[in-house]
C-alpha positions in Angstrom: -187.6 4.0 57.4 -186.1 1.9 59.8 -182.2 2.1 57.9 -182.7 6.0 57.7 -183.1 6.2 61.2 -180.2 4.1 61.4 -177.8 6.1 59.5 -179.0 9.5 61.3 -178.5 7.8 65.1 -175.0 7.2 63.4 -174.0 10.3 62.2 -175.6 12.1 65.2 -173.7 9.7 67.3 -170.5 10.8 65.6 -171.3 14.7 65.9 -172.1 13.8 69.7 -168.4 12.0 70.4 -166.6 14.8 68.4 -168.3 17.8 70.6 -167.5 15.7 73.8 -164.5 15.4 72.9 -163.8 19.1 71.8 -164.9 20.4 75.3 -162.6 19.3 78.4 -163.2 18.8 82.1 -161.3 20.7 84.3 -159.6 23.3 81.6 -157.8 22.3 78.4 -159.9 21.8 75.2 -161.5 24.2 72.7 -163.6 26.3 75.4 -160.7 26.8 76.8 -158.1 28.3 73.9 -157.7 31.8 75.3 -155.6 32.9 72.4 -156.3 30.5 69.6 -158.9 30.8 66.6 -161.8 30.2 69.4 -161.5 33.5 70.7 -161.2 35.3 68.1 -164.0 33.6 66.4 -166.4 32.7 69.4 -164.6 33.8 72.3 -164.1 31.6 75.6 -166.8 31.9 77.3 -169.5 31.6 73.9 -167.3 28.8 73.0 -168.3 27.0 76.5 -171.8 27.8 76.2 -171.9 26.1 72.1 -170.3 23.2 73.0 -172.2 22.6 76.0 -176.0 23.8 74.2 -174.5 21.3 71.5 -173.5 18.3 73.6 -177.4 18.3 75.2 -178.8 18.7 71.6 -177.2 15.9 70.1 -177.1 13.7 73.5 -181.2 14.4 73.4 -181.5 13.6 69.9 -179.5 10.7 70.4 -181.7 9.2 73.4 -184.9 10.1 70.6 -183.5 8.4 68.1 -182.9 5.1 70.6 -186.3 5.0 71.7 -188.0 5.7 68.2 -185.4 2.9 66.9 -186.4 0.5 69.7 -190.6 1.0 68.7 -190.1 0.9 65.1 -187.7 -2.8 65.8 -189.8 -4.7 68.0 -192.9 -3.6 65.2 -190.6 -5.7 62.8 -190.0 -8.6 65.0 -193.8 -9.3 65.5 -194.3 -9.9 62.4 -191.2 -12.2 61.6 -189.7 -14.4 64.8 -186.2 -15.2 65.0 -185.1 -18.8 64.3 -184.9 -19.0 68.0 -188.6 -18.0 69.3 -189.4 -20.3 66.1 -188.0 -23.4 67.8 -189.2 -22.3 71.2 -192.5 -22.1 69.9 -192.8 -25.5 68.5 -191.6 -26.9 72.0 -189.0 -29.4 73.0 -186.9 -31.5 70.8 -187.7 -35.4 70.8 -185.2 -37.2 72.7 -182.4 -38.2 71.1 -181.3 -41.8 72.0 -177.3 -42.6 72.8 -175.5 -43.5 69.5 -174.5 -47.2 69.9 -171.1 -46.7 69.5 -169.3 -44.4 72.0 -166.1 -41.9 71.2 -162.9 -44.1 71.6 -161.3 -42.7 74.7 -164.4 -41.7 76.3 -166.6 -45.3 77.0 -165.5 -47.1 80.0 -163.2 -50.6 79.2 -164.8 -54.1 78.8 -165.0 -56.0 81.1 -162.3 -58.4 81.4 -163.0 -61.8 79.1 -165.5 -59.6 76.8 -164.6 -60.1 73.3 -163.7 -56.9 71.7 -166.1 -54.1 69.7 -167.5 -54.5 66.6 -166.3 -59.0 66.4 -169.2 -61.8 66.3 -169.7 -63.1 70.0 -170.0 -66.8 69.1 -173.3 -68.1 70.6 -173.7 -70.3 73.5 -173.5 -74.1 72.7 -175.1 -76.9 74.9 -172.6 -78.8 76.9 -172.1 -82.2 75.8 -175.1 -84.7 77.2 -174.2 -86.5 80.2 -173.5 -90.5 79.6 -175.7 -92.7 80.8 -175.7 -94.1 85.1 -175.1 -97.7 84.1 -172.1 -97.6 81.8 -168.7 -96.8 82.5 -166.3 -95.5 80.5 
């Protein structure tokens, strides 16, 4: 039902933009043909009062058709969520820790004496034991 309605907002839509466009503001247009195929079929002033009784038609049928369009939808969404009101639903993400590695360019420099990323730092030794008060070397 709800692509039926669809396809008739569409096509009323279209028959709403063509009238509008057939009628004109301040003279011009179809209404206004004084010696054209609208007065001979309609006449000026019938022509005026079509279009017009044909642009509120269609503009009123229009504005029906959006509101019976916007029931029928949000009847459809209450039954199936959108991936987004899924994952709001189920709360906040768990935090997601730094990667250990940063983007080359982007991670401040070493400090000076630091041995570079991703080489062994060699681990501390013990200095040397001290020699003994009573001997000399």
């Amino acid at each position: 039902m709800f692509g039926f309605l669809l396809v008739i907002m569409i096509l009323d839509g279209l028959l709403l933009s063509a009238v509008v466009l057939l009628q004109a503001g301040q003279g011009g247009g179809l209404a206004s043909l004084g010696g054209g195929t609208t007065s001979q079929v309609l006449g000026g002033r019938q022509a005026t009062n079509l279009l017009t009784r044909m642009t509120w038609w269609t503009g009123g049928i229009f504005m029906g058709l959006a509101l019976i369009l916007s029931l029928v939808s949000s009847n459809r969404s209450a039954t199936g969520a959108s991936e987004v009101q899924k994952r709001l639903r189920q709360g906040p993400p768990p935090q997601q820790t730094a990667p250990a590695t940063g983007i080359p360019g982007l991670t401040p420099p070493p400090p000076p004496g630091a041995a570079p990323p991703g080489t062994a730092v060699p681990a501390p030794t013990a200095p040397p034991p001290a020699p003994p008060a009573g001997r000399k070397p």
